[in-house]
ROSE-4610 file (N, C-alpha, C; in Angstrom, 1 decimal, always signed):
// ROSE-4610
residu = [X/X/X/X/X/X/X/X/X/X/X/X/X/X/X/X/X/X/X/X/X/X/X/X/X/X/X/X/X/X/X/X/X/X/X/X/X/X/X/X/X/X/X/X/X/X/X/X/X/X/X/X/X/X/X/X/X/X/X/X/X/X/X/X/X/X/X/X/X/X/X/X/X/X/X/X/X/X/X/X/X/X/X/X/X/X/X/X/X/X/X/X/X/X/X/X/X/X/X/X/X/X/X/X/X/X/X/X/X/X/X/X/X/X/X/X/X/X/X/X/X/X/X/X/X/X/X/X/X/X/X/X/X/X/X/X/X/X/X/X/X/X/X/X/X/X/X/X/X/X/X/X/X/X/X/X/X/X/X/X/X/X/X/X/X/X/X/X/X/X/X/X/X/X/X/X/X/X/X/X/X/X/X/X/X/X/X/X/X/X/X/X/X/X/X/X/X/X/X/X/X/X/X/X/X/X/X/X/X/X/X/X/X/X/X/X/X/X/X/X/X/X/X/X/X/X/X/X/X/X/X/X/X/X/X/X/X/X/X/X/X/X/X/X/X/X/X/X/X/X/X/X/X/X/X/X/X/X/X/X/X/X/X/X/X/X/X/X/X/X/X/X/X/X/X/X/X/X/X/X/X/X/X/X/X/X/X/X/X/X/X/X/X/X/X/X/X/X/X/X/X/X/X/X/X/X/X/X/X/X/X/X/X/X/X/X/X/X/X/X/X/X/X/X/X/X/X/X/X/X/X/X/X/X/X/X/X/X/X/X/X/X/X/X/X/X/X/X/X/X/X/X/X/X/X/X/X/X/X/X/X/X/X/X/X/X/X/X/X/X/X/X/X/X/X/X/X/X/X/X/X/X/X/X/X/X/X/X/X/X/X/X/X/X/X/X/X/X/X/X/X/X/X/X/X/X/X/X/X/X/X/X/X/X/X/X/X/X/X/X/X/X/X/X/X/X/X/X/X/X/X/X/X/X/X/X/X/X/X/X/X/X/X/X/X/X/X/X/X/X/X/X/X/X/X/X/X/X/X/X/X/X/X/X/X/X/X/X/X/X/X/X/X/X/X/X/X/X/X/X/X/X/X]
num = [1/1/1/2/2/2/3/3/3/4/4/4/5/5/5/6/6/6/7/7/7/8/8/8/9/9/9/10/10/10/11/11/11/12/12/12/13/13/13/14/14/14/15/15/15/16/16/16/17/17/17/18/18/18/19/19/19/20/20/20/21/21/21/22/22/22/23/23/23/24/24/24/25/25/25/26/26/26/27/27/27/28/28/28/29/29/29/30/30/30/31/31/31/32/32/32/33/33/33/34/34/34/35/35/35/36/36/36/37/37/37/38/38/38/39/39/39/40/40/40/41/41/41/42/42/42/43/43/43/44/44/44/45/45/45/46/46/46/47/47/47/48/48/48/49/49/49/50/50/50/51/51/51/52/52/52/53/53/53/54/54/54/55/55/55/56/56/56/57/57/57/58/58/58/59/59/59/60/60/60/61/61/61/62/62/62/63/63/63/64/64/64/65/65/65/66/66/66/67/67/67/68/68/68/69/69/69/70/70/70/71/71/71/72/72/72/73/73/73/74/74/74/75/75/75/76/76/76/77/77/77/78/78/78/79/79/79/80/80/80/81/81/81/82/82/82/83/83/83/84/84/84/85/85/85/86/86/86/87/87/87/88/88/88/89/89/89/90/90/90/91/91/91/92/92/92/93/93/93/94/94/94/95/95/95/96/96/96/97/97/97/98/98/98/99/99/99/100/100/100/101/101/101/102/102/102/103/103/103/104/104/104/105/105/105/106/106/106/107/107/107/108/108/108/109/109/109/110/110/110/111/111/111/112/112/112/113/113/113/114/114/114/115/115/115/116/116/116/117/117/117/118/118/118/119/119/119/120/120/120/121/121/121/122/122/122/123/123/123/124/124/124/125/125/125/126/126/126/127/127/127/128/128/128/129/129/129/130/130/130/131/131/131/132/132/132/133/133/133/134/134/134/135/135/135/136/136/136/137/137/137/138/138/138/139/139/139/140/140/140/141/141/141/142/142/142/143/143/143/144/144/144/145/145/145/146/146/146/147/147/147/148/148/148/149/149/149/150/150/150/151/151/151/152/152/152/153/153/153/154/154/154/155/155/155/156/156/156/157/157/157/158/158/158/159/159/159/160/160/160/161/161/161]
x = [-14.6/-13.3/-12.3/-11.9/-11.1/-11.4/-13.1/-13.3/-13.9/-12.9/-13.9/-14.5/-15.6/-16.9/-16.7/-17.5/-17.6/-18.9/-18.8/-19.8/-21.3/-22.0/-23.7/-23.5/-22.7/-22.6/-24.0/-24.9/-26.4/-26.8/-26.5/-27.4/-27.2/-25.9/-25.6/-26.0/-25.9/-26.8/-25.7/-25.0/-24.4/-24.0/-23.1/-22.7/-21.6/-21.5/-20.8/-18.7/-18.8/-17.2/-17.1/-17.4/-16.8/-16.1/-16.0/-15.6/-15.8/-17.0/-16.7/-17.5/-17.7/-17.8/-17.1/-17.5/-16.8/-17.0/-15.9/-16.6/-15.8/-16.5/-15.8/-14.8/-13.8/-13.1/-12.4/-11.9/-11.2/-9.9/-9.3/-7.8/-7.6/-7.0/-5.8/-5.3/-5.9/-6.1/-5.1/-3.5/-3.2/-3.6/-4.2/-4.3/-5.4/-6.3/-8.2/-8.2/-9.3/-9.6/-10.9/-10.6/-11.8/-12.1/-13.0/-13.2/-13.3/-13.3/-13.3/-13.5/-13.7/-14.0/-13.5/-13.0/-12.2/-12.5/-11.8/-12.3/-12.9/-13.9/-14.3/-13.7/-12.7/-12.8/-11.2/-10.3/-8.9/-9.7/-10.7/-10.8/-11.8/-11.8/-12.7/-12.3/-11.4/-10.9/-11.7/-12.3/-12.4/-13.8/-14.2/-15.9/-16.3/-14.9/-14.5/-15.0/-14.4/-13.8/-15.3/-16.2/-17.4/-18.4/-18.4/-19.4/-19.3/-18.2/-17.7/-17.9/-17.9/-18.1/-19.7/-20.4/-21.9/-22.4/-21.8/-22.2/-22.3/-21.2/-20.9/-21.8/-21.8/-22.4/-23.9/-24.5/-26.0/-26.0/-24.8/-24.5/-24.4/-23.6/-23.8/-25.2/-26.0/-27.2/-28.3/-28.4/-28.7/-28.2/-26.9/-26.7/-27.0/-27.0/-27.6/-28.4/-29.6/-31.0/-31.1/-30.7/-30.8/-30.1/-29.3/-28.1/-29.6/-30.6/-31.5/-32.5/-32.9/-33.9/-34.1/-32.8/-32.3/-32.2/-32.5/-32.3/-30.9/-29.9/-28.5/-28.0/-27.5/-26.8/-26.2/-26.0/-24.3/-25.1/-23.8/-24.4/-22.9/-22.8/-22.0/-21.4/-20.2/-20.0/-18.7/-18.9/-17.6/-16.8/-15.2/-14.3/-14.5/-14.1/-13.2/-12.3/-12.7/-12.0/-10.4/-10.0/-8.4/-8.1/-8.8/-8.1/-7.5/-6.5/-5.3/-4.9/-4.7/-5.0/-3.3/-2.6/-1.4/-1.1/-2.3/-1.9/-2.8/-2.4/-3.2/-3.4/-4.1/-4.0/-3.6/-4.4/-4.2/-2.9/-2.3/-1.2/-0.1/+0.4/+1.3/+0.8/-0.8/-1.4/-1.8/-1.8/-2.9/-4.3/-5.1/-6.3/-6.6/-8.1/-8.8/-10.2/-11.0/-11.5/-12.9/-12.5/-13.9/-13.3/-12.4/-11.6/-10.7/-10.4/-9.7/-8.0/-7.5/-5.9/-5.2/-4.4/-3.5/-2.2/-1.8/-0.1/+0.3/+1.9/+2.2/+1.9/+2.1/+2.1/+1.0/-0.4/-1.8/-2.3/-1.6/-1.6/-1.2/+0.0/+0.6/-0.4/-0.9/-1.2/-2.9/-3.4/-4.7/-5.1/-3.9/-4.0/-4.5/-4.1/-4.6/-6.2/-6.9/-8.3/-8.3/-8.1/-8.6/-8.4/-7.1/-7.0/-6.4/-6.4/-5.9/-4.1/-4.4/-2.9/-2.8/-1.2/-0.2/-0.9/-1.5/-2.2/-3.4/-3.8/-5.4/-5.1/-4.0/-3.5/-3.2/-2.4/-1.9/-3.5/-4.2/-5.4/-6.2/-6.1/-7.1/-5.9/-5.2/-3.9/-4.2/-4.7/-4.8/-6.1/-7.1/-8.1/-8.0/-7.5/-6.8/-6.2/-7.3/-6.6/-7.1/-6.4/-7.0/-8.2/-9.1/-10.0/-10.0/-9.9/-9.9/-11.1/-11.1/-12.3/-13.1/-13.9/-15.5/-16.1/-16.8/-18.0/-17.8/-16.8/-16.2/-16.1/-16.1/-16.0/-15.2/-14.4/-13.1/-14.9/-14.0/-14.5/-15.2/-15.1/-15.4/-16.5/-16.7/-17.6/-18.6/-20.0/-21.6/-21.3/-21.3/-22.0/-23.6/-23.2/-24.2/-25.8/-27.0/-28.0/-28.0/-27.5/-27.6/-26.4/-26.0/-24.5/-25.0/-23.9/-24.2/-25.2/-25.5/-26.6/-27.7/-28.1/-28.7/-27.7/-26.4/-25.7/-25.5/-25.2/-25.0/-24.1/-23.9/-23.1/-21.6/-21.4/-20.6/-19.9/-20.8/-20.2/-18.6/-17.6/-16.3/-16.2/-16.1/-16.2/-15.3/-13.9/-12.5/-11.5/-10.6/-9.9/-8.5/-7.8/-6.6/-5.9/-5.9/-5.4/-3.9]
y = [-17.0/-16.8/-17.8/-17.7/-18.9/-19.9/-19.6/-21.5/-20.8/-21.5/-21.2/-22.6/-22.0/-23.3/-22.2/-23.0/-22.8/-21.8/-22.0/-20.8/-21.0/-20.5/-21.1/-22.4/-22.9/-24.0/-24.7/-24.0/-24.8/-24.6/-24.6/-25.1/-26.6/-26.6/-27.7/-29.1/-30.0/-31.6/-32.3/-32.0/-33.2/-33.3/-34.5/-34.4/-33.4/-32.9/-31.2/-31.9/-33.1/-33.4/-34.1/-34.2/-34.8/-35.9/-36.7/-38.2/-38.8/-39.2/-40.2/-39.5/-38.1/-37.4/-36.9/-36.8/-36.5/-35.4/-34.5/-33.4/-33.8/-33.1/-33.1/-31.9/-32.0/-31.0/-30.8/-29.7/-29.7/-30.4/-31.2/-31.6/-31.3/-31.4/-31.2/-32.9/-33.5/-34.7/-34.6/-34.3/-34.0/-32.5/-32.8/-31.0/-30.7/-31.6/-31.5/-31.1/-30.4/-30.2/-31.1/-32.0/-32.6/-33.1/-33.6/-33.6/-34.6/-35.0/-36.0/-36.5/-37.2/-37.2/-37.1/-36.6/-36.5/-37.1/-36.8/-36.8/-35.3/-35.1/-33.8/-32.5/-32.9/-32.2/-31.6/-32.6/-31.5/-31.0/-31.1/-30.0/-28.8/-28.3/-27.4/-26.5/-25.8/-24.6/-24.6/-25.5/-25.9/-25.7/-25.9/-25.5/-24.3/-23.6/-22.3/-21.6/-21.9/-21.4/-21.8/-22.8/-22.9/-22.4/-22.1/-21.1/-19.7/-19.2/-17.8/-17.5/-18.6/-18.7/-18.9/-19.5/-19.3/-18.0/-17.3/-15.9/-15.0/-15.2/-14.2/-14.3/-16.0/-15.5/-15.3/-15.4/-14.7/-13.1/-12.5/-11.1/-10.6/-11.7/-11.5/-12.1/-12.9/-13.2/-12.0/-11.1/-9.8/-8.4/-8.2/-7.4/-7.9/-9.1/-9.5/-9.0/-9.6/-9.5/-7.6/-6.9/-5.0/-5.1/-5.6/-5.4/-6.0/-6.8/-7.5/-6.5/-5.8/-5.3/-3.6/-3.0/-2.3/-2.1/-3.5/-4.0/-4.0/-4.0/-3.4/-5.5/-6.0/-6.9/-6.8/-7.4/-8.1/-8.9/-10.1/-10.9/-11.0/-10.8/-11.0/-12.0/-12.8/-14.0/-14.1/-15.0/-15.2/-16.3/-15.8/-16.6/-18.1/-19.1/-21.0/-20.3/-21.0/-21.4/-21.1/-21.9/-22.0/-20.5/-19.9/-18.8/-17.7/-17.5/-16.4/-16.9/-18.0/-17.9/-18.3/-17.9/-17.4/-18.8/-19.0/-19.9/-21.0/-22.3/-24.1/-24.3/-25.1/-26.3/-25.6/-24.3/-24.0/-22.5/-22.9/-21.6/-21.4/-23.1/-23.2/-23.4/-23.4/-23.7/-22.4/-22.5/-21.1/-21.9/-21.4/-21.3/-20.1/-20.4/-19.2/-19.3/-18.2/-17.4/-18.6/-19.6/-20.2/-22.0/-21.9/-23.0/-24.5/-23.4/-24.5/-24.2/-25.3/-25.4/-25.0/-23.5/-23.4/-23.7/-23.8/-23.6/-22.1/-22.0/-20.4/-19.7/-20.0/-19.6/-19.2/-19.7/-19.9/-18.1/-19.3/-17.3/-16.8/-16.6/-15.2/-14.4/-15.1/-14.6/-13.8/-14.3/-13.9/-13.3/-13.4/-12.4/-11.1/-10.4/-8.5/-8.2/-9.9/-10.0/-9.9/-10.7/-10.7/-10.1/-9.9/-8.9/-7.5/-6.3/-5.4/-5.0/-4.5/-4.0/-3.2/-3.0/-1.7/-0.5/+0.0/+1.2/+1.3/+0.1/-0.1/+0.0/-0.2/+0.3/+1.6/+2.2/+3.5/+4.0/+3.7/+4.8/+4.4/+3.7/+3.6/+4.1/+3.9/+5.0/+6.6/+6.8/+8.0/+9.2/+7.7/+8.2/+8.5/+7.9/+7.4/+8.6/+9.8/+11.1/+11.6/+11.9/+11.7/+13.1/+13.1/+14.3/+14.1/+15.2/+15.6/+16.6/+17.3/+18.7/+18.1/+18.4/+17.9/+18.4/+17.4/+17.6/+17.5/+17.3/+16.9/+15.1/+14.9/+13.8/+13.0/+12.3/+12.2/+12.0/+12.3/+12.3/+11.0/+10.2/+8.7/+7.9/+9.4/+8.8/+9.6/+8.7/+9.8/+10.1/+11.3/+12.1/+11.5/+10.6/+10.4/+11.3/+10.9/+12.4/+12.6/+11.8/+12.5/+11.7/+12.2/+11.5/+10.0/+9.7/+8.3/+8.5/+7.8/+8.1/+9.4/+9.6/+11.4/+12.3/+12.5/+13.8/+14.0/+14.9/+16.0/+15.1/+15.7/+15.2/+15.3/+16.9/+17.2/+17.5/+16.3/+16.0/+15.2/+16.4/+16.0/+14.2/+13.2/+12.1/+11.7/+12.2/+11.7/+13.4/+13.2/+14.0/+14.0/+14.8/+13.6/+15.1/+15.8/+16.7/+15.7]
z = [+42.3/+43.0/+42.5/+41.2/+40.6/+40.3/+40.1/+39.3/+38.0/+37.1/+35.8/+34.8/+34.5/+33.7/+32.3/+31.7/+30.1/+30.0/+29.0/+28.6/+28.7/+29.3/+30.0/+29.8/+30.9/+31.5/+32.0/+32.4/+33.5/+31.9/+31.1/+29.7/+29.0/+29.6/+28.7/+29.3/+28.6/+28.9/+29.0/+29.8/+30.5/+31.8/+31.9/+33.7/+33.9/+33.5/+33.6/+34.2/+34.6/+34.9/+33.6/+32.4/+30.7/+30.7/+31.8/+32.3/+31.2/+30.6/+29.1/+28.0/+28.3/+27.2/+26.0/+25.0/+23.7/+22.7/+22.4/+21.5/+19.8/+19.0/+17.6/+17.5/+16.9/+16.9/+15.2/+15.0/+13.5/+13.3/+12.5/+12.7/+10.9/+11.1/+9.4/+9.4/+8.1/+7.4/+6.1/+6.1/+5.1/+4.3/+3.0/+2.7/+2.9/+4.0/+4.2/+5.5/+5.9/+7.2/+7.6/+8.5/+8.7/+10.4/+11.2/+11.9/+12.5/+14.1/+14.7/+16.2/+17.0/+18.4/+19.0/+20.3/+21.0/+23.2/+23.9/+24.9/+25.1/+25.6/+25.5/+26.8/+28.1/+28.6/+28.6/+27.7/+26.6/+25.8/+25.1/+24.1/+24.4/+25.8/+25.7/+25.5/+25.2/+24.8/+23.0/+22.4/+20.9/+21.5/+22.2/+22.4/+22.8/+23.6/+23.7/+23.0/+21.5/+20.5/+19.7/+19.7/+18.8/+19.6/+20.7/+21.5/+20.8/+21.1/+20.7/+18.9/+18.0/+16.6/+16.4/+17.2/+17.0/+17.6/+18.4/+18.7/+18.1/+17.2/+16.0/+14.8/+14.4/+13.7/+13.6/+15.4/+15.2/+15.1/+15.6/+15.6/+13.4/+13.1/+11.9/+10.8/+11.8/+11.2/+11.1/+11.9/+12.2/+11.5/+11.7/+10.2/+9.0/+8.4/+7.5/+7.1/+8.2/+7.9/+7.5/+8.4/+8.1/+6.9/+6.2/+4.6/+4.3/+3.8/+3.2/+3.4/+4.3/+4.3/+3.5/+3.8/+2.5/+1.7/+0.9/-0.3/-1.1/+0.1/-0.3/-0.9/-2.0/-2.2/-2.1/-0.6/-0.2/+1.3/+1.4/+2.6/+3.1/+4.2/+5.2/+5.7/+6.0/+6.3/+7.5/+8.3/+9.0/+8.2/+8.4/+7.8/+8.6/+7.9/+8.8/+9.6/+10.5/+11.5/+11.3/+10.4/+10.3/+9.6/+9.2/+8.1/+9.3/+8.5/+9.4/+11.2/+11.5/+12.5/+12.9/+14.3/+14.5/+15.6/+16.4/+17.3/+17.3/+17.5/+17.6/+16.6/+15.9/+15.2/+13.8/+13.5/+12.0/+12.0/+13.2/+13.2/+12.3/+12.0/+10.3/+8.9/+9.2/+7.9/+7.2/+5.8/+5.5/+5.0/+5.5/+5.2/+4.5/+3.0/+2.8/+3.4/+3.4/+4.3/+4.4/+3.1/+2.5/+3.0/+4.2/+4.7/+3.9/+2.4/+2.0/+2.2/+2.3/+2.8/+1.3/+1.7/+0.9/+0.5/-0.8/-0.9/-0.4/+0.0/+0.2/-0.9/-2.2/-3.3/-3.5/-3.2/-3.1/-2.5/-1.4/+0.0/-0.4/-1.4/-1.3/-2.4/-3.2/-4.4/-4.1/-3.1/-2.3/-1.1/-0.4/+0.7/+1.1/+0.0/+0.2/-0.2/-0.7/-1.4/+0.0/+0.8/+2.4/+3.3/+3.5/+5.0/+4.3/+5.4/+5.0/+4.8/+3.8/+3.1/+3.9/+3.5/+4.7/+4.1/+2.8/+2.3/+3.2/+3.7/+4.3/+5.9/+6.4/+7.8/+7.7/+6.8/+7.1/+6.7/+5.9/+6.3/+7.0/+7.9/+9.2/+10.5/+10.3/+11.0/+11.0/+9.6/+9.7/+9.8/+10.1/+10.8/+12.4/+13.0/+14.4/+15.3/+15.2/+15.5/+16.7/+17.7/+19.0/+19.4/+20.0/+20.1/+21.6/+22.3/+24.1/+24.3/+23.3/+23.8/+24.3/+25.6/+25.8/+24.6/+24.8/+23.5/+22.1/+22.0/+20.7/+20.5/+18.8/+18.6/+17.7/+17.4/+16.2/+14.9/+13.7/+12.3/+12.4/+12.5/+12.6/+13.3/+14.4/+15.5/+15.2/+14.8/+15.5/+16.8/+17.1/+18.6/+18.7/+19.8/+20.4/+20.6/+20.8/+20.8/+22.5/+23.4/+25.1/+25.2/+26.6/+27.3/+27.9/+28.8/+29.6/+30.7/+31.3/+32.4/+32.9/+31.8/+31.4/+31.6/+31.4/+31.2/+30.4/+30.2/+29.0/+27.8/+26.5/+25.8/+25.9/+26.6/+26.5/+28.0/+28.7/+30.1/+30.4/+31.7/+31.5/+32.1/+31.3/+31.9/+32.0/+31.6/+32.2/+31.9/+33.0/+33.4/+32.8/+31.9/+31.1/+31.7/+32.6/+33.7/+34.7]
């Protein structure tokens, strides 16, 4: 009812009020990213933020492992921290994906290797095509093999009436 704790808080090893605790955080060192101590209970939105970054990458430790077992070469990776990011510490910086600090020139010249181009939005735009029929499914999506809670597949689960 309005108290919020951190992320599996009863896990963590400390006295849970960060009174003279300390966490490491990223700061921008000139054209370096490097790291340093802090008081730890301003920075927990950054533990926030490295909670949420080790989740990922066990989610991406696991597709991995299925890309490997396939025998398919390629490995998977989450970008630094700072790359693309709009708000706090790396929001005026460019970062690439492999967390080194760019010139704009740098970015401009690398960008569309990374994120997607307006050609790469308008066609995922134009997959984006709405389906209403029960039982039906957009191009994009497997049909499920049974519905939600044993009904049917092609059970009416919302009403757009």
């Amino acid at each position: 009812m309005g108290l919020k704790g951190r992320f599996e808080e009863a896990k963590k090893r400390d006295d849970h009020r960060l009174k003279d605790a300390t966490y490491a955080v990223s700061e921008l060192a000139g054209e370096r990213i490097t790291t340093r101590e802090v008081p730890a209970l301003p920075s927990l939105n950054e533990r926030l933020r490295d909670d949420y970054i080790a989740d990922c990458q066990r989610g991406v430790d696991r597709w991995n492992q299925i890309i490997t077992k396939h025998g398919i070469d390629l490995e998977l990776r989450l970008p630094h921290r700072g790359f693309h990011r709009a708000i706090g510490l790396f929001a005026e910086v460019k970062v690439s994906p492999d967390g080194l600090v760019l010139s704009e020139a740098a970015w401009d010249a690398n960008k569309h290797a990374w994120l997607p181009t307006e050609a790469d939005q308008a066609y995922v735009e134009s997959l984006m095509q709405p389906v209403t029929e029960r039982g039906r499914f957009a191009n994009w999506i497997a049909p499920p093999p049974r519905g939600v809670n044993g009904r049917p597949v092609d059970f009416e689960y919302v009403r757009l009436a």
